[in-house]
N, C-alpha and C positions, 0 to 999 in steps of 0.2 A: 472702903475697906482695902489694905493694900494684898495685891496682888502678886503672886508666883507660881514658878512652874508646879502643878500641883497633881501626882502619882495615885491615885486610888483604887483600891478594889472595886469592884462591880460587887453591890451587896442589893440580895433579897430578889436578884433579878430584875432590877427597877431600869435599867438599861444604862451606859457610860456616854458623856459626852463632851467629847474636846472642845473648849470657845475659846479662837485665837481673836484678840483684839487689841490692840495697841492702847485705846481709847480709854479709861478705867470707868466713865462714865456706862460705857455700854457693858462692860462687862458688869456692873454693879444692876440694870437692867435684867438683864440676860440671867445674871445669877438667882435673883431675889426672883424672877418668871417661873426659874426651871429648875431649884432646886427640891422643890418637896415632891418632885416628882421622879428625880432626876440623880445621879451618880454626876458629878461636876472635876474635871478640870480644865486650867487654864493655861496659857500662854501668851505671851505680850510681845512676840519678833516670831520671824519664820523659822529657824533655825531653835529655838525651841519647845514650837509647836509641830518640827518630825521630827525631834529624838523625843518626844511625849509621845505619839502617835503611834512612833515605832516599840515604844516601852511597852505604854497601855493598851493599845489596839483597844480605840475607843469605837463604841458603835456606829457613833456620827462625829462631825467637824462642824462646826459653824466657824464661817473662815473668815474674817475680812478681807479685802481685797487691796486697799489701800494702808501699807507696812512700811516704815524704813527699810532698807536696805535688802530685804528680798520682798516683794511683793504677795499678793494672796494667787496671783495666776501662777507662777516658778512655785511656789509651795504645795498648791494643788497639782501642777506638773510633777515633781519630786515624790509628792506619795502616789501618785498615779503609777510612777515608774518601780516603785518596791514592791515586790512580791508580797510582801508582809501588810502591807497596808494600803493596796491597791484595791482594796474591796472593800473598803470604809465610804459610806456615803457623806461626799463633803456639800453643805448650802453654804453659798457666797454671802456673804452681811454688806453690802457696799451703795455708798451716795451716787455710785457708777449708776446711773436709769437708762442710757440710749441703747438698741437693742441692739448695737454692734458692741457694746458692753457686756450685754447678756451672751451673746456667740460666744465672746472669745470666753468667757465661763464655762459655756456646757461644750464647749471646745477641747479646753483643760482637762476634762471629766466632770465637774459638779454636777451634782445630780439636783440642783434646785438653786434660784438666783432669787433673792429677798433685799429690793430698796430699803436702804435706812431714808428718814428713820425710822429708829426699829418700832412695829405694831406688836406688841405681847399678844396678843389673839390670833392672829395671822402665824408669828414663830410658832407660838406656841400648836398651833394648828397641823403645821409642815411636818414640824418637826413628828408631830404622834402618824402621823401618814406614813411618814419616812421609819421609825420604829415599828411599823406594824409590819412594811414591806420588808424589813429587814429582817425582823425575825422569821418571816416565812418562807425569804430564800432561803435562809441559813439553814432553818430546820431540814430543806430539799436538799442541800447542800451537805449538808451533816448524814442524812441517808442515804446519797450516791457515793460518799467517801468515809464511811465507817464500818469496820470490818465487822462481821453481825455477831461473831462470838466474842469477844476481846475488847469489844468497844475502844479502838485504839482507830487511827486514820490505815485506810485500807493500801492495797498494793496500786489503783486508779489513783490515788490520792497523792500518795508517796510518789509516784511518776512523775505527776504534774508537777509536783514541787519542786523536784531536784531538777530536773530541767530547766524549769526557771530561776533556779539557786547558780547552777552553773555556768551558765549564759552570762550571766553578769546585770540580769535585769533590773536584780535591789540597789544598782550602781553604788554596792559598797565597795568603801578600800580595804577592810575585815579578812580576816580566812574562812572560807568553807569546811568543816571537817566532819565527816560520814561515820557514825558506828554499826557495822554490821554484827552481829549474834545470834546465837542460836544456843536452846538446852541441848546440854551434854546427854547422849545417851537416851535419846527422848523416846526412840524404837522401843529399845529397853523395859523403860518405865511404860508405855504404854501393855505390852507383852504380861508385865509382872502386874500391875495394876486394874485394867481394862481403859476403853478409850474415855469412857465417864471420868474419869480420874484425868487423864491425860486433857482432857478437856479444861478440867477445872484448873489444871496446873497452869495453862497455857493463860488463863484469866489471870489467876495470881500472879506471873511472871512477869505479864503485859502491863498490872497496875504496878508494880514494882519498879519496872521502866519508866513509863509516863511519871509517875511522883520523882524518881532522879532524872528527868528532864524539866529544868521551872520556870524557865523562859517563855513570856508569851511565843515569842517568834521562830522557838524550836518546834521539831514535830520529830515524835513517838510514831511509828508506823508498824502494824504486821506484815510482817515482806512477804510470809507463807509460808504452811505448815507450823515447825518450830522456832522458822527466824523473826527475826525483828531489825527492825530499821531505824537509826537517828539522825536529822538533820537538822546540823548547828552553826547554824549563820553565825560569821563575826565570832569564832573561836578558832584561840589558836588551838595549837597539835599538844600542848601541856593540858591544858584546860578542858581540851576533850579526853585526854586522858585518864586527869579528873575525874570527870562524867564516867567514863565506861568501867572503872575502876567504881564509883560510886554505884551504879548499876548492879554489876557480881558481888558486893560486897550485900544491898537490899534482896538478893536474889537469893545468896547462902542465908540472912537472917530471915526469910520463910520457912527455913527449916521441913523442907516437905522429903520425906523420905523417898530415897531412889535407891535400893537395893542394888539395881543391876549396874552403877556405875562405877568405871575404874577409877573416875577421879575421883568423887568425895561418896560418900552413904545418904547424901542429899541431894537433892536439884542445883546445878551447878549453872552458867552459862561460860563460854568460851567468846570472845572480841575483838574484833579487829579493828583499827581505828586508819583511817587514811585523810589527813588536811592539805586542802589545793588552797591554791588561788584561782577565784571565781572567774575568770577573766574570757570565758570560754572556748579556751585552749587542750581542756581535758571535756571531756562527753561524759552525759550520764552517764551511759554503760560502760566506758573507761574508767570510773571513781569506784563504782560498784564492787567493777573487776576490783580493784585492786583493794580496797575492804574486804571481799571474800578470800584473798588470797591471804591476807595476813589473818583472816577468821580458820583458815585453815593452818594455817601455821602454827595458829596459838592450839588448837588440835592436835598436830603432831605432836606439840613438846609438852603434850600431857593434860592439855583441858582447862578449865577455870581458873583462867590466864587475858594475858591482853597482849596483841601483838600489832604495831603500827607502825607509821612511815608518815611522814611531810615529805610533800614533795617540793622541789627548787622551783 
């Protein structure tokens, strides 16, 4: 069957998983093993099997080791080193058996090294191991960084990330760009409404956001109280604009009434956009800053607006 780089949804919750292999014979193996069980895509070179990785943020890797021109160790090194995809469990596929072959894998990061050739009972085996371990970190993972009412990724969450967005860890050459927000008037509405109400707003606001974020490798956050938090790798300062513009636009068609506000007679949000270069010369708390200040800007000059900056 010929093979290509091949993008898929995760459907039915049957789990995703990336097979980089040069070889078509193994991947024809590999596929006809694992797909009735299995969400499948593929990659034939290293280069793109991480811009697949980084697209789909598949649940596992089954990597070769032996590639033209970037190898499976520098691939597995490479997603080891992005934020986005450093918590993908990759198993090595390779004719490599001597156990200083094995090292320098779980060296790499691999979280499992499997001699070809390949045993279907044995892969097949690992691999449901490695999906079972996976979903129960994650699930752990998902309730130490999910805010409990909003179900959005928490203000513990949001930290971790940008920290490592801005450091330069995803060793991307991309822009970083930050939206901070918050509902106009939200005192107000809570005041004229009660906090039940202000609650449920804060629900509707938050799924409004995450649905105008659709990037796997973006993240939706509650920063606290009535803000909200976006981090968007690999966007420039237009394109987040875009987004934050795409955001107050989903925000006003909830049409939830707010009485008490001067901007509009509805739920409005106010934004502030700030894009760096990740290169870690500007600090979390330096990007932030400067998101909040153009979030306050777009405030002064009336509300359910957007006010931002690039910086050089």
């Amino acid at each position: 069957m010929p093979y290509r780089k091949l993008i898929m949804a995760n459907s039915d919750n049957r789990g995703s998983i990336l097979i980089v292999d040069d070889e078509t014979i193994n991947l024809d193996i590999l596929s006809e093993a694992l797909d009735d069980d299995y969400d499948l895509m593929y990659a034939t070179n290293g280069r793109d099997a991480i811009e697949a990785a980084q697209e789909a943020l598949p649940d596992l890797i089954l990597l070769d080791v032996m590639m033209p021109e970037m190898d499976g160790y520098q691939v597995c090194s490479l997603l080891k080193a992005d934020a986005a995809t450093a918590d993908i469990p990759v198993i090595f596929l390779t004719g490599l058996s001597s156990s200083s072959d094995e090292l320098k894998g779980l060296e790499v990061g691999a979280a499992d090294y499997i001699a070809k050739p390949i045993s279907v009972p044995i892969v097949r085996l690992r691999i449901s191991n490695h999906m079972r371990l996976k979903k129960a970190l994650t699930k752990l993972e998902m309730l130490s960084a999910t805010d409990g009412l909003t179900e959005m990724a928490n203000r513990r969450h949001l930290d971790e990330r940008l920290e490592r967005e801005c450091n330069g860890s995803r060793k991307s050459v991309g822009k970083l760009s930050i939206i901070l927000l918050d509902i106009d008037h939200f005192k107000d509405f809570n005041d004229t409404y009660g906090h039940q109400e202000g609650d449920e707003c804060l629900v509707k606001v938050g799924r409004a956001i995450s649905e105008s974020v659709k990037r796997a490798k973006d993240l939706a956050a509650r920063y606290g109280g009535e803000e909200f938090c976006c981090v968007l790798p690999d966007t420039t300062y237009e394109d987040a604009t875009r987004i934050a513009n795409r955001i107050r636009e989903n925000v006003i068609a909830l049409d939830i009434p707010n009485t008490g506000s001067s901007a509009e007679p509805i739920v409005t949000v106010s934004l502030g956009v700030v894009t760096i270069m990740p290169n870690g010369s500007v600090t979390p708390a330096q990007v932030i800053k400067m998101a909040d200040d153009n979030l306050y800007a777009a405030k002064r000059a009336g509300r359910n607006r957007i006010v931002g900056e690039e910086m050089a």
